[in-house]
C-alpha positions as a Markdown table, in Angstrom:
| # | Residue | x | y | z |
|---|---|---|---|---|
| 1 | Unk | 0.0 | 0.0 | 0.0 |
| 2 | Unk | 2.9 | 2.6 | 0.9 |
| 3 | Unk | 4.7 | 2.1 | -2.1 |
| 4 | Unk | 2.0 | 2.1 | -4.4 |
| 5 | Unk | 1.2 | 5.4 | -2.7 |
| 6 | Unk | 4.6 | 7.0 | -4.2 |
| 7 | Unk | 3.9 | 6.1 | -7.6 |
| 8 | Unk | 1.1 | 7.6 | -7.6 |
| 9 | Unk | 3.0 | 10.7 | -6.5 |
| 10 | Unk | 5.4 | 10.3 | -9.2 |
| 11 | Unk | 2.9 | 9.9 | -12.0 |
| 12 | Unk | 1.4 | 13.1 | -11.0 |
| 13 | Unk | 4.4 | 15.2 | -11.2 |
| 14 | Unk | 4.8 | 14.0 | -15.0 |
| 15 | Unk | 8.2 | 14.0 | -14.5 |
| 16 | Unk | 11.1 | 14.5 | -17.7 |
| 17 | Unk | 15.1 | 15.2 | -17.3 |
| 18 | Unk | 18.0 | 14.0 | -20.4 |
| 19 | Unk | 20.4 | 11.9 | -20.8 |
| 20 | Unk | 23.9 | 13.6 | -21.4 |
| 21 | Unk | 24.7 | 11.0 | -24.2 |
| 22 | Unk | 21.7 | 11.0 | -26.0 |
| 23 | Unk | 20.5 | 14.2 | -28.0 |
| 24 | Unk | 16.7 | 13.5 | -27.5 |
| 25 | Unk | 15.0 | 14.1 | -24.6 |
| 26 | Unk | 13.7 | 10.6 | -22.5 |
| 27 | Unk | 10.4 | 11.4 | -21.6 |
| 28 | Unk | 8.3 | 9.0 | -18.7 |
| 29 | Unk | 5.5 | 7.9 | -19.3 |
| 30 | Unk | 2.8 | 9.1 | -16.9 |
| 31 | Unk | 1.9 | 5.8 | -14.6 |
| 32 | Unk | -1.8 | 4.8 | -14.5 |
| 33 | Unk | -3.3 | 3.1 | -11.7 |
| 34 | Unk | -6.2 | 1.2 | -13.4 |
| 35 | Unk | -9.6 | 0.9 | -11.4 |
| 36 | Unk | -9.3 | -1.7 | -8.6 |
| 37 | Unk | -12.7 | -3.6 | -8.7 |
| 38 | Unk | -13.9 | -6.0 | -5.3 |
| 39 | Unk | -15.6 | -8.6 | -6.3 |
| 40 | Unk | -18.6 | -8.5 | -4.0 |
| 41 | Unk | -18.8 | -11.2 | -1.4 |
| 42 | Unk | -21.4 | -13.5 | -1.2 |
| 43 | Unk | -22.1 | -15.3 | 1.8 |
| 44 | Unk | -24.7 | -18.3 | 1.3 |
| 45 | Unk | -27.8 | -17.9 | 3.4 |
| 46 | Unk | -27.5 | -19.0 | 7.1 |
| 47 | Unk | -30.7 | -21.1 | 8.2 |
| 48 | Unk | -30.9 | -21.5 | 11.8 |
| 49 | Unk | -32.9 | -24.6 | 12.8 |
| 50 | Unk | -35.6 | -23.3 | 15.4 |
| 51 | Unk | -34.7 | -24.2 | 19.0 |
| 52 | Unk | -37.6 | -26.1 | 20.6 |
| 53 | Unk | -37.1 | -25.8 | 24.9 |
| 54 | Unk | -39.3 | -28.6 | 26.0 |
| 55 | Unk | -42.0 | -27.1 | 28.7 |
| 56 | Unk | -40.6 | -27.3 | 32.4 |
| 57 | Unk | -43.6 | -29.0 | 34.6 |
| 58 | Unk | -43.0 | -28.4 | 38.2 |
| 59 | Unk | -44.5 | -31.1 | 40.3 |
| 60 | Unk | -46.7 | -29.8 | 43.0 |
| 61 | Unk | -44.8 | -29.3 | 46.4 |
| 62 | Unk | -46.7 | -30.8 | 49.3 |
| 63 | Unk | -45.6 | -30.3 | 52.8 |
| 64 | Unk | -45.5 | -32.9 | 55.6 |
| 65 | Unk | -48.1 | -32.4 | 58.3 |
| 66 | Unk | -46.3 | -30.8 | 60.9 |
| 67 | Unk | -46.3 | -32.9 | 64.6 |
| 68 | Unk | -47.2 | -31.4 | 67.5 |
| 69 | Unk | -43.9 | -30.2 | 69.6 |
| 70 | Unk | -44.4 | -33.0 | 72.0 |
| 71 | Unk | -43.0 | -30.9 | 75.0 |
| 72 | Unk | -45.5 | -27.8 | 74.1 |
| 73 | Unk | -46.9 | -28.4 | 77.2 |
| 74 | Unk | -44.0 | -29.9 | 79.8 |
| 75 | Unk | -42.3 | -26.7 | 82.6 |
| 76 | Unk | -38.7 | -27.9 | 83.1 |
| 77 | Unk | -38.8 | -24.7 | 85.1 |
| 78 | Unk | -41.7 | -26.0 | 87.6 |
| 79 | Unk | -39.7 | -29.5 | 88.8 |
| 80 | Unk | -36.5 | -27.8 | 89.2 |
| 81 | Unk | -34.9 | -28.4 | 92.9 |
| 82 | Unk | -34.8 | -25.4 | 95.3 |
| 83 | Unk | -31.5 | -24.4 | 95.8 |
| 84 | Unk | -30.2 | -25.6 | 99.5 |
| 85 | Unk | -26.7 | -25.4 | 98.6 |
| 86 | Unk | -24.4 | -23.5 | 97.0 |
| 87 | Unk | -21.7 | -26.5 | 95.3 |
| 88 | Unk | -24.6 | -27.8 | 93.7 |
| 89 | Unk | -25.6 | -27.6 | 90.4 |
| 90 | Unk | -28.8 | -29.0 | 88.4 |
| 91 | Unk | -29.0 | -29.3 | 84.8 |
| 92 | Unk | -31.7 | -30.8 | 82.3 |
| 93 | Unk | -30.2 | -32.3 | 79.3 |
| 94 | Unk | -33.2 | -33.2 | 76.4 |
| 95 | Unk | -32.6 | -37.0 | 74.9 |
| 96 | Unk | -33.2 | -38.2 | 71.6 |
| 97 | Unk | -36.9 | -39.5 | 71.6 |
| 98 | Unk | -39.0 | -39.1 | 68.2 |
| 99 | Unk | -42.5 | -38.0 | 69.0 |
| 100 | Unk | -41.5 | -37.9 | 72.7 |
| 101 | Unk | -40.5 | -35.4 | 75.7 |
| 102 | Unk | -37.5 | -36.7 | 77.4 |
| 103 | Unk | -34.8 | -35.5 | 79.6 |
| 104 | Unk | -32.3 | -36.2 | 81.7 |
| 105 | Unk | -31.8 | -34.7 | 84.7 |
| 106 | Unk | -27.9 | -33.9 | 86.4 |
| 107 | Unk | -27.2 | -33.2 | 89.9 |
| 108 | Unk | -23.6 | -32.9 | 90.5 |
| 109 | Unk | -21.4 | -31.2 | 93.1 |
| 110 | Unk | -18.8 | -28.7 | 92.4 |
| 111 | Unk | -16.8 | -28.4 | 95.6 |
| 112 | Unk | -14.7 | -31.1 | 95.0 |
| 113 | Unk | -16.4 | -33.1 | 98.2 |
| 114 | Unk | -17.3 | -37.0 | 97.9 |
| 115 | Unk | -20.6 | -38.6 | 99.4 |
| 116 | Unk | -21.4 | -41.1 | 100.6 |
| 117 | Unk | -24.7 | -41.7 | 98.8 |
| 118 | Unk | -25.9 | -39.1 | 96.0 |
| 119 | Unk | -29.4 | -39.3 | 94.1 |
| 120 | Unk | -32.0 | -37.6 | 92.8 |
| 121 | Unk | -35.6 | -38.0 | 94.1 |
| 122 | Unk | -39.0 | -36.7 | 93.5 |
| 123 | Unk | -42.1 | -35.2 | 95.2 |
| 124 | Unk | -45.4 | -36.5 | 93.9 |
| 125 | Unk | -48.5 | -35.5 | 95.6 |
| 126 | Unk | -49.5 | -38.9 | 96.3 |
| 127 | Unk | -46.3 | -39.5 | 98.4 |
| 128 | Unk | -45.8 | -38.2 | 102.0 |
| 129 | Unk | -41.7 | -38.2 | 101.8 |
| 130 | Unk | -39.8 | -37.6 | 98.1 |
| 131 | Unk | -39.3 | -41.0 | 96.2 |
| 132 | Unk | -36.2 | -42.0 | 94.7 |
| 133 | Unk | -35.6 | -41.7 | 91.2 |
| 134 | Unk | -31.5 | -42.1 | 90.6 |
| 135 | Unk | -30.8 | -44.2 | 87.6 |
| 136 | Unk | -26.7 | -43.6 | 87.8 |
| 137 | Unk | -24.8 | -42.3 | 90.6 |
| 138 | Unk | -20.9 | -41.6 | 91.7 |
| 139 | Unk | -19.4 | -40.0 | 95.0 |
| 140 | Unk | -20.1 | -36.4 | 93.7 |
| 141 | Unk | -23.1 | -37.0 | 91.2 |
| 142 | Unk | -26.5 | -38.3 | 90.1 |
| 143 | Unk | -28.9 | -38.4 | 87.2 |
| 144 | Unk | -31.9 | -39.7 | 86.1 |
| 145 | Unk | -34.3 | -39.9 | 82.9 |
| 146 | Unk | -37.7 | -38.4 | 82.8 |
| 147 | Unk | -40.4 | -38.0 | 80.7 |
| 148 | Unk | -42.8 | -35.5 | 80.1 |
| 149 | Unk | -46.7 | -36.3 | 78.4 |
| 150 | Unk | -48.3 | -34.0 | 76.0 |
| 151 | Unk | -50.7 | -33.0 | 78.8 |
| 152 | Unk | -47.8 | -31.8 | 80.9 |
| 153 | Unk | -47.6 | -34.5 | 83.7 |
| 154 | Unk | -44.0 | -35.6 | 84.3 |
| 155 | Unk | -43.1 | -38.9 | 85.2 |
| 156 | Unk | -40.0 | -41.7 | 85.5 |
| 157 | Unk | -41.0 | -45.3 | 85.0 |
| 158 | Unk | -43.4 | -46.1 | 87.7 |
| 159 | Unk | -43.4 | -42.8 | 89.2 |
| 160 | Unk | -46.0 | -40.1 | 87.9 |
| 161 | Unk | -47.0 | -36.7 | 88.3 |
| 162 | Unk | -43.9 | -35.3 | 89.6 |
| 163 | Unk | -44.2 | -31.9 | 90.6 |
| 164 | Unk | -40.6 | -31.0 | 91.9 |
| 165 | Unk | -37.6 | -32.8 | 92.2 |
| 166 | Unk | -34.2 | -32.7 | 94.7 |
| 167 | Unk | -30.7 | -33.3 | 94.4 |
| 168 | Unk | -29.5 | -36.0 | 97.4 |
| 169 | Unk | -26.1 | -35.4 | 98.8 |
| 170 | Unk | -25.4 | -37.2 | 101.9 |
| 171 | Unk | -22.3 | -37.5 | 104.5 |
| 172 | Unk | -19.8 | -35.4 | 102.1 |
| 173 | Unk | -16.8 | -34.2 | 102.7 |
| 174 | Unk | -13.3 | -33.4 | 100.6 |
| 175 | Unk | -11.3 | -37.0 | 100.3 |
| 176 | Unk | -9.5 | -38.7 | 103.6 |
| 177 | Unk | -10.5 | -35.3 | 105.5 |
| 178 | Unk | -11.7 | -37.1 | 108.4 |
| 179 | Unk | -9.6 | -40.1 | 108.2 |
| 180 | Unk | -8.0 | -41.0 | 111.3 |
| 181 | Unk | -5.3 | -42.9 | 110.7 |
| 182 | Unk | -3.3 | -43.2 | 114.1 |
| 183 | Unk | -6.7 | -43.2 | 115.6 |
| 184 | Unk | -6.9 | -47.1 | 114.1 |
| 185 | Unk | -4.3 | -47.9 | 116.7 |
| 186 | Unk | -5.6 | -46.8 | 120.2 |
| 187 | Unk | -3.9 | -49.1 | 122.9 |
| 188 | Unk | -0.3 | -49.2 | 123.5 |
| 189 | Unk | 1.6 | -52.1 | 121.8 |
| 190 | Unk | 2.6 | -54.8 | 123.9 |
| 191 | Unk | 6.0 | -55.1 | 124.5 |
| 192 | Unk | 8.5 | -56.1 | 121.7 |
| 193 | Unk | 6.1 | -55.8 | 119.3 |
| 194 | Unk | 4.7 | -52.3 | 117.6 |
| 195 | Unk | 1.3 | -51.2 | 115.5 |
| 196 | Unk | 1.5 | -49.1 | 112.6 |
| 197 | Unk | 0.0 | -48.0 | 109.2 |
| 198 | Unk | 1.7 | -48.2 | 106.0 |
| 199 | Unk | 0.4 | -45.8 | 104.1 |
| 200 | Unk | -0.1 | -46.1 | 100.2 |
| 201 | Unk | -2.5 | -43.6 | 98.6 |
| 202 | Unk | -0.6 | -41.0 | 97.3 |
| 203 | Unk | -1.2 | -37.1 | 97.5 |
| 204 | Unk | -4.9 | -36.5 | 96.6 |
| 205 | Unk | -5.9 | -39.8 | 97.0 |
| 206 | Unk | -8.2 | -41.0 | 99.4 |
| 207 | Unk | -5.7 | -42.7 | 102.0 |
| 208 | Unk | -4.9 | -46.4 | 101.7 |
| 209 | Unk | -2.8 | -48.2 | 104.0 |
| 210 | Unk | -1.9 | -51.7 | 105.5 |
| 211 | Unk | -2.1 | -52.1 | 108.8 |
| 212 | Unk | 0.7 | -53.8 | 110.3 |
| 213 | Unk | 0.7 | -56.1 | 113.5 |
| 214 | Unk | 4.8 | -56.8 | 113.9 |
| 215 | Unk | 7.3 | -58.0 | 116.9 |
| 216 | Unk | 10.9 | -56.1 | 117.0 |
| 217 | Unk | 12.1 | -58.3 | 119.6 |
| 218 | Unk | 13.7 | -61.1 | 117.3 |
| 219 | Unk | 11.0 | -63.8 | 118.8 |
| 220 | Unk | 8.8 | -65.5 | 116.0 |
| 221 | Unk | 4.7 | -67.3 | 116.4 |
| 222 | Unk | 2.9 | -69.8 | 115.4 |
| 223 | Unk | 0.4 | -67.5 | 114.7 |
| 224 | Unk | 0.0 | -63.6 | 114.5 |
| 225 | Unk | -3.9 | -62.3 | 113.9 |
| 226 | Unk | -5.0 | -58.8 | 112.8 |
| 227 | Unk | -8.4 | -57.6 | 114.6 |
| 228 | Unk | -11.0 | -55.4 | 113.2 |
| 229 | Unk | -13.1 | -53.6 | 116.0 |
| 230 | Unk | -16.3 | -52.5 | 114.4 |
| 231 | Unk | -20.3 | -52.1 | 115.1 |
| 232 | Unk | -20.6 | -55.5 | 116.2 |
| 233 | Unk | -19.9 | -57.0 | 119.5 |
| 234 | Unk | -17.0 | -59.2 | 118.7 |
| 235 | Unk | -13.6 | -58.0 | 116.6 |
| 236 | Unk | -13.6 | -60.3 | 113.6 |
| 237 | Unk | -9.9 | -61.0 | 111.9 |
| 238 | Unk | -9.2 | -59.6 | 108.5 |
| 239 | Unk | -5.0 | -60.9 | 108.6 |
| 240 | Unk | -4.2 | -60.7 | 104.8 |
| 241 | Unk | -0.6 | -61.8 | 105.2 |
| 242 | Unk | 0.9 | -63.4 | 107.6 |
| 243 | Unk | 4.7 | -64.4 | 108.7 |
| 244 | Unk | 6.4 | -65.4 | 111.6 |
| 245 | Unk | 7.3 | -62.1 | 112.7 |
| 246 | Unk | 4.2 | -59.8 | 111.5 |
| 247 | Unk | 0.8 | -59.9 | 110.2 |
| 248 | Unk | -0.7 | -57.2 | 108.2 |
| 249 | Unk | -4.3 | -56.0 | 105.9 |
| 250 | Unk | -5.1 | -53.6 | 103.4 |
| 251 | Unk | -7.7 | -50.9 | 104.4 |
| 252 | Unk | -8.7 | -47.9 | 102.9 |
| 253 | Unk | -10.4 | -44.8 | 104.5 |
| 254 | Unk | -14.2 | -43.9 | 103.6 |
| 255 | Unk | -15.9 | -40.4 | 104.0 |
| 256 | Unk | -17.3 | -41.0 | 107.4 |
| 257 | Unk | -14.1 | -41.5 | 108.7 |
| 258 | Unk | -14.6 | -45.1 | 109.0 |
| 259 | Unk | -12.0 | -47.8 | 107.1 |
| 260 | Unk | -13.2 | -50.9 | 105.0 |
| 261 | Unk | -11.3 | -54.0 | 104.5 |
| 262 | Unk | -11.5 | -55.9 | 100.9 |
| 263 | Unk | -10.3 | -59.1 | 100.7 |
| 264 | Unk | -8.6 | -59.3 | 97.5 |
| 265 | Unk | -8.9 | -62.8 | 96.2 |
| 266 | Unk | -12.7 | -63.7 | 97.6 |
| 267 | Unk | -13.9 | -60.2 | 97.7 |
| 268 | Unk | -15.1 | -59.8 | 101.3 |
| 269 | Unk | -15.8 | -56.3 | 102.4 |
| 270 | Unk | -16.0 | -55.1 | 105.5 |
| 271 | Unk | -16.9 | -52.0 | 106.2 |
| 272 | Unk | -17.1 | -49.7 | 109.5 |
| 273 | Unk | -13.9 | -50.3 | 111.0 |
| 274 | Unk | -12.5 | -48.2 | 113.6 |
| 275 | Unk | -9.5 | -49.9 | 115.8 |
| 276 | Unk | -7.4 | -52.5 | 115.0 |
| 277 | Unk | -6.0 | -55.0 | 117.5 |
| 278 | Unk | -3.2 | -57.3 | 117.4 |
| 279 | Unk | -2.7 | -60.9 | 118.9 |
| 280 | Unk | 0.4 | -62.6 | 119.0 |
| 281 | Unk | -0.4 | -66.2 | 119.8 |
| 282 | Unk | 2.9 | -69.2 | 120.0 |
| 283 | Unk | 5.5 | -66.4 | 120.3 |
């Protein structure tokens, strides 16, 4: 295109110079662009098919008849125990129970104390004292599952028409707090031989210890018995081990002060204890 341009400028100048040999002058001929002719383009005809959207049919939507909320009716607030003491806390936790009301109720200390018994009871109008309702229970806890019909009565198993409930806590105290060891060994030992705990629960723990019936003076027995003084009228031996020098059981303090003996191989418990005595029989 540019140089096409150029000759077109030339051509319009008419331009005419001599040669210095020749005697005639050289004369250009004028350059003429002939006419540039575009073919016209043809495109063929473009036939678009018509697009045919098939009809979109939504099926009717029909909603599920909506239940009932089968606690419409149920006052978690009415039942709940008065409070009586300030380390204890209630909770209602709702169970899994299509078509249902269910809960289940928590009592649990926070102090860090152990019981002896904890549960949870209710008060139905029918009944002159509360009624006992635990289903699970540890040393600082209790709970139990109730269940609430759609006309608002609140029951557990058996027991209907609970109208308030209470959180059971009995003999608590913080572990071993009133655990007298030394107090297991009251009487003077006889001579040559000496009384004396072993202790074996560690810090924290609610103190176990093996009493120990021994003689220091060298002399051996036949037979050496460890006594355990409790409610009943006569001391009944719990000896665990025995050698010819000492005898010796495992007990382990409770919450009332009190200490148990288990018998590790039959299981034997006995509970209560609050002296040991030592005989030394053959010596």
């Amino acid at each position: 295109m540019i140089f096409h341009s150029n000759a077109n400028v030339l051509s319009s100048r008419n331009i005419s110079f001599f040669d210095q040999n020749d005697q005639g002058p050289i004369t250009v001929a004028p350059v003429t662009d002939g006419p540039v002719t575009n073919s016209p383009v043809t495109d063929g005809p473009v036939t678009d098919a018509p697009i045919t959207e098939a009809p979109v049919t939504d099926a009717p939507v029909t909603d599920a008849p909506v239940e009932p909320d089968p606690c419409a009716n149920c006052d978690a607030t009415a039942i709940q125990p008065t409070p009586t003491d300030a380390a204890v806390i209630f909770s209602i936790q709702p169970v899994e129970a299509p078509g249902e009301c269910v809960g289940e109720i928590v009592c649990e200390r926070t102090d860090g104390k152990v019981c002896n018994t904890a549960g949870v009871s209710a008060i139905i109008p029918i009944e002159q004292n509360p009624v006992s309702i635990t289903d699970k229970s540890t040393t600082n806890s209790a709970s139990s599952t109730i269940k609430c019909s759609k006309d608002g009565t609140i029951s557990h198993l058996t027991t209907t028409g609970i109208t308030k409930l209470v959180c059971d806590f009995a003999m608590c105290a913080l572990p071993c707090e009133k655990c007298n060891v030394l107090g297991l060994f009251p009487n003077s030992a006889m001579p040559g031989t000496i009384t004396y705990p072993s202790i074996l629960s560690g810090p924290g723990e609610c103190t176990k210890l093996e009493a120990f019936c021994e003689r220091t003076d060298g002399q051996t027995c036949t037979n050496i018995i460890v006594y355990a003084v409790t409610s009943v009228p006569d001391p009944l031996d719990i000896t665990d081990t025995l050698t010819a020098s000492y005898g010796s059981s495992p007990l382990e303090c409770a919450n009332d002060g009190t200490f148990t003996y288990t018998n590790g191989l039959t299981g034997f418990t006995l509970p209560g204890i609050t002296e040991i005595q030592c005989v030394f029989i053959g010596c």
